[in-house]
Each structure stands twice: as structure tokens, then as C-alpha cells.
C-alpha positions in Angstrom: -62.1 7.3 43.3 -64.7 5.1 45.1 -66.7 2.5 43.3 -69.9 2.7 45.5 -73.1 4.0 43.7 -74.7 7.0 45.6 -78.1 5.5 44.6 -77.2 2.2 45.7 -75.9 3.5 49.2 -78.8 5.9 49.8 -81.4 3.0 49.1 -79.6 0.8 51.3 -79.5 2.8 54.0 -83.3 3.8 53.7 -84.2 0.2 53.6 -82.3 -0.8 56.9 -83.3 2.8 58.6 -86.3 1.5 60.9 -83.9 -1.4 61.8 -80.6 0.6 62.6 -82.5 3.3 64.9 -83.6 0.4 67.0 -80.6 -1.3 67.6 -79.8 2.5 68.4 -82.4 2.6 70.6 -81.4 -0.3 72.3 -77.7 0.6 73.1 -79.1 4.3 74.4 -81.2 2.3 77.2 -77.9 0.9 78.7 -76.5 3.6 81.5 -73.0 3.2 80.5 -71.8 6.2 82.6 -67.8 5.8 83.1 -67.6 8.2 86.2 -69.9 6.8 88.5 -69.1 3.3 90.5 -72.8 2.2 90.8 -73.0 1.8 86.9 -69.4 0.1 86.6 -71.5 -2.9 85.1 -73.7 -1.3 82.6 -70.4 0.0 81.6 -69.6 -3.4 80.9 -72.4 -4.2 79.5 -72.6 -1.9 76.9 -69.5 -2.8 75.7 -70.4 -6.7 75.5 -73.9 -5.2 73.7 -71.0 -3.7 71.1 -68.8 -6.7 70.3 -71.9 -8.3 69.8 -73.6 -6.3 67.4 -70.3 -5.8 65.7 -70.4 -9.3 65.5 -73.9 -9.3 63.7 -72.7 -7.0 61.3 -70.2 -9.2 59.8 -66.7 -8.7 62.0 -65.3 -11.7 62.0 -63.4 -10.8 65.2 -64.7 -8.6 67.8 -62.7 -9.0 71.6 -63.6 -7.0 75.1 -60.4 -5.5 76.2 -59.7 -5.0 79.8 -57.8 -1.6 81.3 -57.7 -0.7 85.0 -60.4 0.9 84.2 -63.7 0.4 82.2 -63.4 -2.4 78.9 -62.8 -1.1 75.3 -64.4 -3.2 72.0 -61.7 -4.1 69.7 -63.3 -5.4 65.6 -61.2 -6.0 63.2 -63.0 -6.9 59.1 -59.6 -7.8 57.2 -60.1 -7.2 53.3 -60.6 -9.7 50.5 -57.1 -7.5 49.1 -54.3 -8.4 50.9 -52.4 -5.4 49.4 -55.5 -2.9 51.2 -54.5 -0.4 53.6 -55.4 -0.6 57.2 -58.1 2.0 58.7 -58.5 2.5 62.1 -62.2 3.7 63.8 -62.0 5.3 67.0 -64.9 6.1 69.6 -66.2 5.6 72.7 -69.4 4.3 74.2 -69.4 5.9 77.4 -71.9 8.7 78.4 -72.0 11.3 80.4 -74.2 11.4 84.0 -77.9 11.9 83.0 -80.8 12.3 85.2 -84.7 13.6 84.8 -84.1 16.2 87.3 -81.1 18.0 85.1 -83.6 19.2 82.9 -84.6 16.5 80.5 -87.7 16.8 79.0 -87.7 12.4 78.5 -85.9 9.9 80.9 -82.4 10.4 79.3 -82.0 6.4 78.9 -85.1 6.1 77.5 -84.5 7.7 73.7 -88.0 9.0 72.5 -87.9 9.9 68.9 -89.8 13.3 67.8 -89.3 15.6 65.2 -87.0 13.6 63.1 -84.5 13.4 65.9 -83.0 10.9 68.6 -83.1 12.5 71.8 -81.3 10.3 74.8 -77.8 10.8 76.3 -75.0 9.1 74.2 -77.2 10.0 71.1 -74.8 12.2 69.5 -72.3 12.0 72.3 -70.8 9.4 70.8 -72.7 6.1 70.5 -74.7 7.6 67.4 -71.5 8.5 65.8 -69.7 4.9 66.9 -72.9 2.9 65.7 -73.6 4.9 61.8 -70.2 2.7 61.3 -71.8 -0.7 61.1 -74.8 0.4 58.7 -72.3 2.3 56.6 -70.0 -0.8 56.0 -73.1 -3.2 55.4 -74.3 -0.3 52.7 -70.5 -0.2 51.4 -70.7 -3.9 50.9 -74.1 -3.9 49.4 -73.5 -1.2 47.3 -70.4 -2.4 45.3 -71.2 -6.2 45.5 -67.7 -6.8 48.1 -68.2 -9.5 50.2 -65.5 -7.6 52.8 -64.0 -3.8 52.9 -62.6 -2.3 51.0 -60.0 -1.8 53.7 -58.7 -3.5 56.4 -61.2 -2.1 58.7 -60.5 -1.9 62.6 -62.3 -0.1 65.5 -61.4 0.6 68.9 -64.0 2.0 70.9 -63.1 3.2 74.7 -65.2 3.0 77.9 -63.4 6.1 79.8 -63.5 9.0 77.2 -66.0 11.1 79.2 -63.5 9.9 82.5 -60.6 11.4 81.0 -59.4 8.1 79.0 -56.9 7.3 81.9 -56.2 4.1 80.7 -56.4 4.3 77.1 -52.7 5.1 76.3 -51.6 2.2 78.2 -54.1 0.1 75.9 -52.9 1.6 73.0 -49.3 1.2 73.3 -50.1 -2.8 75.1 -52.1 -3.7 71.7 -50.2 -1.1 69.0 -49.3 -3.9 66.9 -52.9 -5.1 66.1 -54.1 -1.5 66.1 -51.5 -0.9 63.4 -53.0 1.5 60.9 -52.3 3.4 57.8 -55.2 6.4 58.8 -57.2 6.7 61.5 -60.7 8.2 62.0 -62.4 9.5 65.2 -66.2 9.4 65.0 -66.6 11.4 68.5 -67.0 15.0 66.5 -69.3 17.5 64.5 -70.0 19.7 61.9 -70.2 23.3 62.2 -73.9 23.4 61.6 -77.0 21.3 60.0 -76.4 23.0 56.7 -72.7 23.1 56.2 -70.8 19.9 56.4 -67.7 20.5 57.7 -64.3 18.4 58.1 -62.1 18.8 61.3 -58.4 18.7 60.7 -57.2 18.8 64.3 -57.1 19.0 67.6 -55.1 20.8 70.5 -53.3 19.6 72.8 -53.8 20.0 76.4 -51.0 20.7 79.6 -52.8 21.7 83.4 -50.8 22.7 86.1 -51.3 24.0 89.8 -48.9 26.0 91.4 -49.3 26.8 94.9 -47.3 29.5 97.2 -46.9 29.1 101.0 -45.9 31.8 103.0 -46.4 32.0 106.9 -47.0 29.0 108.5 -50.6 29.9 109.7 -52.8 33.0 108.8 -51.4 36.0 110.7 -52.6 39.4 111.6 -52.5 42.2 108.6 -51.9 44.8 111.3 -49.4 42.7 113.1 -47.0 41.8 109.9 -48.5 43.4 106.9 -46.2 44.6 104.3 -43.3 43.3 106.3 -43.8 39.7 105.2 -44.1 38.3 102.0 -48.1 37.9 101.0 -48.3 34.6 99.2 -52.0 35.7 97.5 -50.8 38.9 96.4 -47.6 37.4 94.5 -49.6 34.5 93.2 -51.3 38.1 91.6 -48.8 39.3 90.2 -47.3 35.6 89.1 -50.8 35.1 87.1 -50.6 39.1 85.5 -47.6 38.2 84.0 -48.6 35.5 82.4 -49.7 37.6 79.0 -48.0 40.2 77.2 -49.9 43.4 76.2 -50.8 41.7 73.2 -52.1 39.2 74.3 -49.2 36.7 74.0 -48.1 34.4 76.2 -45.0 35.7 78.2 -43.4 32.1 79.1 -39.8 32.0 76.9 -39.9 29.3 75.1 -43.9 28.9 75.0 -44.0 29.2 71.3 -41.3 27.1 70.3 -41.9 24.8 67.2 -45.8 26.2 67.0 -46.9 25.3 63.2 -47.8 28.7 62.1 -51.3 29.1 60.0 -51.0 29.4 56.0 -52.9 31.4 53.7 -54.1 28.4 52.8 -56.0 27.5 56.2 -56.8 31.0 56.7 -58.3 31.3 53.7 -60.7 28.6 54.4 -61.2 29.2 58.1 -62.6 33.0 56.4 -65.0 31.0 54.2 -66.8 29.5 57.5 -70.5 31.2 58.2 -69.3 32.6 61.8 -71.1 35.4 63.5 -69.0 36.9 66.2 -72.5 38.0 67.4 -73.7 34.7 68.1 -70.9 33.4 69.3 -70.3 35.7 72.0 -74.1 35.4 72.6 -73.7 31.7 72.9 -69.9 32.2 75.4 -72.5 34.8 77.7 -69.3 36.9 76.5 -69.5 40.6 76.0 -66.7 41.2 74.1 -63.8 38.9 72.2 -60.0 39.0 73.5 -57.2 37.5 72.9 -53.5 37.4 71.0 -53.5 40.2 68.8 -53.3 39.5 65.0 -56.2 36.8 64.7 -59.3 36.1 64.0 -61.6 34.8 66.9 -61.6 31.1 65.0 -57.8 31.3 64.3 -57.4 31.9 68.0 -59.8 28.8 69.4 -58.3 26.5 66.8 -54.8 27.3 65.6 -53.4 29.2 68.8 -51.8 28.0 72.0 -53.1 29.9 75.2 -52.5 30.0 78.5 -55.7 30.5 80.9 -56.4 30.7 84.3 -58.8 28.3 85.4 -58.9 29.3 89.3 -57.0 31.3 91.5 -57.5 31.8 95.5 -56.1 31.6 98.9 -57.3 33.3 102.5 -60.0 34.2 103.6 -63.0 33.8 101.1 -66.0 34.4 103.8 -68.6 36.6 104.4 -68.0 40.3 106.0 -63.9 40.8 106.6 -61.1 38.7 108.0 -58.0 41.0 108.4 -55.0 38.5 107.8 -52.3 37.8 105.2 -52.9 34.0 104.0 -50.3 31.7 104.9 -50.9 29.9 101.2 -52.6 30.5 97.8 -52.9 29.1 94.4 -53.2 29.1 91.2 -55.0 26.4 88.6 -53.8 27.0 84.7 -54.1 25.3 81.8 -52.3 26.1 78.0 -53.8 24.6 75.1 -51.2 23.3 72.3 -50.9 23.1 68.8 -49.2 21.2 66.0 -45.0 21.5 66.5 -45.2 21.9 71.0 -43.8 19.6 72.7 -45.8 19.5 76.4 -42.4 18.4 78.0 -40.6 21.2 76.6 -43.9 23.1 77.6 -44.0 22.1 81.1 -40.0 22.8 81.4 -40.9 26.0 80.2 -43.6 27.1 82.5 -41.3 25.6 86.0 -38.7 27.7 84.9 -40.5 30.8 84.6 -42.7 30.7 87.1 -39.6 29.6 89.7 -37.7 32.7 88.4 -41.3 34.5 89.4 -40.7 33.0 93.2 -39.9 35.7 95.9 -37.5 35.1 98.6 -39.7 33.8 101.3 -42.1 32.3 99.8 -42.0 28.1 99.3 -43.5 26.9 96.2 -44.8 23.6 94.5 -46.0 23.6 91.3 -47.9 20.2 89.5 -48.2 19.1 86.3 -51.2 16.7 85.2 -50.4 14.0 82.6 -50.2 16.0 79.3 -52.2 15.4 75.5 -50.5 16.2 72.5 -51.8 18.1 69.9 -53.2 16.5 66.1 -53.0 17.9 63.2 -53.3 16.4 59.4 -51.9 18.7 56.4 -54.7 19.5 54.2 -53.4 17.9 51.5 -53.0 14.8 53.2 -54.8 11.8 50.5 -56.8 10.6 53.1 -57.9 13.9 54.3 -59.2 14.9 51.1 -60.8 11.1 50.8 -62.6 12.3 54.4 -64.0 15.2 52.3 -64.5 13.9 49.4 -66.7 11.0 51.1 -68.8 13.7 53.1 -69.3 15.6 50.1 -71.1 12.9 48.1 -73.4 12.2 51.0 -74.8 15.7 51.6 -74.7 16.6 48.1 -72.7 20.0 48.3 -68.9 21.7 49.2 -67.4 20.2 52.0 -65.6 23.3 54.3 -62.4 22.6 56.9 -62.7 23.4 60.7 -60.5 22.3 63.7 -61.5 21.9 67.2 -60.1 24.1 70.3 -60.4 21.2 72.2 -58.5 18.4 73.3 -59.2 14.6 73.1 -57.4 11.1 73.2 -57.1 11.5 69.4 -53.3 12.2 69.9 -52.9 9.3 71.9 -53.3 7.3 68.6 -51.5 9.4 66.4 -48.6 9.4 68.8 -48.3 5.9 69.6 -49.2 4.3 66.0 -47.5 6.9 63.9 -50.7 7.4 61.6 -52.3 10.1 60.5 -55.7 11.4 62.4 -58.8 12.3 60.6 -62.6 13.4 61.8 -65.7 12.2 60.8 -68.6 13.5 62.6 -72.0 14.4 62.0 -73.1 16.2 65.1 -74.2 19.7 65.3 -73.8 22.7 68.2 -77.4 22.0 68.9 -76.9 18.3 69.7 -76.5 19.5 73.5 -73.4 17.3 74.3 -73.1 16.3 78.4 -76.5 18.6 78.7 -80.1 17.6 79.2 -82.5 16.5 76.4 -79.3 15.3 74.0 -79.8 14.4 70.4 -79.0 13.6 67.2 -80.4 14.9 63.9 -81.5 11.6 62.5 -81.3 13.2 58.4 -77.9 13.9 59.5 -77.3 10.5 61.5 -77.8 8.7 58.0 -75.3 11.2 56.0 -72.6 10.0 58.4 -73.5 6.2 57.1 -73.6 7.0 53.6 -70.5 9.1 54.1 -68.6 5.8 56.1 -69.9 3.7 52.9 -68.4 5.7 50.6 -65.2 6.3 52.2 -63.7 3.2 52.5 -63.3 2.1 48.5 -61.9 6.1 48.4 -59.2 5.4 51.2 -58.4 1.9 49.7 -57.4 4.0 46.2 -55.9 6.9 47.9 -53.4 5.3 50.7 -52.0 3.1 48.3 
């Protein structure tokens, strides 16, 4: 569908290379880390460094935005075709803490170039994957002779992903109307290796609760009162053990209501992935693989919800002994969601089961965090296949599906604008996202701008 010339897009992008890697450079030297106070201003900063590159590249409108929080860049590049669809690019040029001493081999905000790759933190992680957007639209431009997008082009890029986006719902529902969008793409993901492109379809969603038991009003004697008073560690036990079935499933009535349910289709294509259990329990330090019986490992991380127990203590936790039963103890879970759950209905689900799990004597509070939703687009969703398609003419070969176990504000957008989410990312496993010495795989850096250049004259023909 797209009118852009490979040739012309490849040449475009090799002549503006040298250039493009050192305005890289130069936005990888500001220390815009979101979670500590002392670089609040370089937080700022590197957002005003954004709108003003945007700027440079040709936006005609590029604003700050202000949260309660850390500032967002809002562009928006309207079409020369009134009649164009709208695309939406989300990312986020906050980093993660970085410091010589971690590990790095280089001062992390000081990228080095060796090898053919970009090492500094926010490389890959995601100011690499924000900034490949405004060479790929000046290549899209070049290349088919446009003097604007193909699309209405927008991006919104965050300051407080790598904080937990606390404020970026608020922002999105406060400006929904000019983030309006037909698709939207998230450039803050990866491939499944440096030889097979891949396409992400989706994301979990995300609900965290505590739940604490009190018991006694103080630690008291075991000898004294042992098994005559309720133990509040021993039934946060048994509250925790019944959490899973014996297959694996997760015993909370009601969990599992609406869950999309995995095709042949998406199996299929899952099965056509390069994954070596091996390796990947080599790379978990795991020595075996568990979970809900009847799928695969990668069905499990990406088209599964689970719940896990993230910690779980109370008493005495010292050296040698302390003979008392623990006047509280508690438990830290999380349960990953997928396409169809609702996390109200999952967080009514869990208060109700785990209060029918409450003995008498024993108080109880249990505490839900602010919930994500799950994303998930159809696979044959037009722009979807546009996301593939684009990918596929950049790196020359078959374009293969993933999705990611993980959870992000993606849903926030998809939610709130009513759009449909897709991925385009160019980072790899090996990038070393939030760890010392991060990179990116500069061959790779400039697939994800010839992809972006294609891609837009695609969408334009395949949202209409």
C-alpha cells in the first residue's frame, strides 16, 4: 500500500545517519531520571531539548505539558489530506537511575559509540526508540516528495514512565480531545532478537494488592498461647497455598471471567517463535518451568493471567530463635491480566475470597494499588498488519507476532481514547534495559526509521 521507495528511504536515512546519532548523543547526556528529586530539572530539560528538536524537524506545533509530576512533549504534524487519519506516537524520555559504580563500563550519560552500537542509559530505554521517529518522518517526506504526513501525525512522550506514569492518565483524559486518534503506536518496546523482527500485539494488565492479618495485639509467648490462639503468619500460609489449584490455576471464583481465550491462530504463530526453553530458564536462573497446566511457557507469560506472590512475612525474621506467635503478618500479590478482565471485577473477586479465607480472630486489611488494564489488538486488525507490513520492508524478511508479559501505560491510551494500540520497537533482550552498560544496536536503530517512514503512507491507505 505505501508509496515510499525502499531505496529512497534507505539512502535518506544513510545520508542523515552521522547527523541523527548526534542529536542522539546529545539528548543521552541529559540525566533525565524521573525517580530521583535532585534531577527534577534535567527532567525538565530534556523535555524542552524534545519540543525543540521536534520543532527542527518540521512540527509545526510542539507544547510542554505540565502533570503533578514530571512534563510530557505533546507534537502534532497535521496532513496536507484533510480526509487522513490521525496516528498517535507514544513514549517516554525518562531514564532509569545510572551510575559508574553499577557496573558501567562508560559514564552512563556520556554515550560512547563502539562496535556499531550506542551504549548510554536511555539508549534503547526509550529515548532511541522516541527519537528514530523524527528521522523516519523526514525520510517519509523525502522519499515520496510530501511536503507533510501522510497522516495526521501526533506524539506524546511522558516524563514518569520509569516512575510508574502516575500522572499520565490524568493527562490523557485532561487533553483526550487533541490526542484524538484513529491508531496508536508505542515506541518503548522490542524485538525478540537481532535476527527476527518481531511485532508485539499486547500487553497485560496489571492489579497488586497487600493483605495483612493481625492477630494478638503484641508478640506473645509460643509456650504461653500456642495453638490456643489464632497464628496470623501461619493462616496468611495457608491463605497464600490456596491461592492455585493443583493445576496450576488460579483458585479465586470469578478470576477468569471474560479472559479472551488463545486461537489456533495465535498459537500457531507463538509455535513459529525460535524459543529455547533452555535458555530461557538459563536467563530466569530458573531450574525448571511451572505454571497453569495446558500451555506452553510463552502462552503462559503472554496470553495467561496469574496470580504471584511477591513477598510474604511477619514475626520474628532474626538471627538464632525467638519463640513467639506474631501478633501480624502479610502478604504482597500481584495477578497479571489479559484481554476481556475487568481489574474491578478482579479486585472484587480477590476481597471476597480472601475475606471468606479470614478466621475468626484474626482482623484483616487488605489494599489494592491503582490497577492497568490489559491491550490487545486482533491480528487482523488493518493497522496491525500495516505495523508488520512496514517492519517487514525495512529488514527485508517475515515479520513474526509476540506479546509482552508485561505491563505498561499503553492501556491507559487505549482505554481513554478508544483506539487501537500497536508496537513498534526495535530493541533486543541484549539491550540491557534499567542495567549497566545499556545500548542500542545502531543497524537496528536505523530499521526502526525506515520502518516509521514507511508506515505512515501504509496507515493512511489502510485506516480509511
Amino acid at each position: 500500500m505505501s508509496d515510499t521507495p525502499d531505496s529512497a528511504v534507505r539512502t535518506y536515512t544513510e545520508q542523515h545517519r552521522a547527523a541523527f546519532l548526534d542529536d542522539l548523543a546529545a539528548w543521552l547526556r541529559i540525566p533525565s531520571v524521573s525517580a530521583q528529586p535532585e534531577h527534577e530539572g534535567d527532567v525538565r530539560r530534556s523535555a524542552e531539548w524534545l519540543s525543540a528538536k521536534l520543532k527542527e524537524t518540521g512540527f509545526p506545533v510542539t507544547e510542554v505539558w505540565e502533570t503533578d509530576g514530571a512534563p510530557a512533549v505533546f507534537a502534532e504534524w497535521p496532513s496536507d489530506d484533510p480526509s487522513a487519519p490521525t496516528v498517535l506516537v507514544y513514549g517516554h524520555h525518562d531514564v532509569q537511575p545510572a551510575a559508574r559504580e553499577d557496573g558501567w563500563s562508560t559514564e552512563p550519560f556520556e554515550p560512547v559509540i563502539r562496535d556499531g552500537r550506542m551504549y548510554g542509559r536511555g539508549a534503547a530505554d526509550d529515548k532511541g526508540q522516541v527519537f528514530f521517529h523524527t528521522l523516519g518522518v523526514r525520510a517519509h517526506l523525502a522519499a515520496t516528495g510530501r511536503t507533510a504526513p501522510a497522516v495526521h501525525l501526533k506524539l506524546i512522550v511522558e516524563g514518569e514512565e520509569e516512575s510508574g506514569s502516575p500522572h499520565f492518565r490524568d493527562l490523557v483524559e485532561r487533553h483526550a480531545g487533541r490526542l484524538a486518534a484513529d491508531a496508536v503506536i508505542v515506541s518503548d518496546t522490542g524485538m525478540w532478537n537481532e535476527t527476527t523482527p518481531t511485532v508485539c500485539t499486547g500487553m497485560r494488565g496489571l492489579a497488586e494488592c497487600e493483605i495483612e492479618f493481625h492477630g494478638p495485639g503484641q508478640d506473645i509467648h509460643s509456650g504461653s498461647f500456642g495453638g490456643a490462639v489464632p497464628n496470623p503468619a501461619t493462616e496468611i500460609a495457608r491463605l497464600v497455598a490456596a491461592l492455585h489449584d493443583a493445576d496450576g490455576k488460579v483458585a479465586v471464583p470469578g478470576f477468569y471471567d471474560g479472559v479472551a481465550e488463545l486461537t489456533a491462530t495465535e498459537r500457531a504463530l507463538f509455535a513459529e517463535l525460535p524459543f529455547d526453553e533452555a535458555d530461557w530458564l538459563h536467563t530466569a536462573r530458573s531450574r525448571a518451568a511451572s505454571g497453569e497446566a495446558g500451555y506452553s511457557t510463552l502462552e503462559r507469560i503472554w496470553a495467561r493471567p496469574t496470580a504471584e506472590v511477591n513477598g510474604i512475612g511477619g514475626g520474628y525474621q532474626g538471627a538464632g530463635s525467638k519463640t513467639i506467635i506474631p501478633s501480624s503478618a502479610r502478604a504482597k500479590i500481584s495477578f497479571r491480566l489479559v484481554a476481556g478482565q475487568d481489574p474491578e471485577h478482579v479486585e472484587k473477586a480477590v476481597r471476597v475470597w480472601a475475606e471468606a479465607r479470614v478466621p475468626a480472630g484474626i482482623g484483616h486489611r487488605i489494599t489494592f494499588l491503582p490497577a492497568t488494564r490489559p491491550c490487545l489488538t486482533p491480528l487482523d486488525h488493518p493497522a496491525l498488519q500495516a505495523v508488520a507490513r512496514a517492519m517487514g520492508r525495512a529488514f527485508g524478511q517475515k515479520v513474526l507476532f509476540t506479546r509482552e508479559g508485561g505491563s505498561g501505560p499503553a492501556a491507559d491510551l487505549q482505554d481513554v481514547l478508544g483506539a487501537p494500540v500497536l508496537f513498534l520497537g526495535i530493541s533486543v533482550p541484549s539491550d540491557g534495559w534499567h542495567a549497566p552498560d545499556e545500548k542500542v544496536e545502531l543497524d537496528l536503530l536505523l530499521k526502526g526509521v525506515e520502518t516509521a517512514a514507511h508506515l505512515w503512507s501504509d496507515l493512511a491507505a489502510a485506516l480509511r
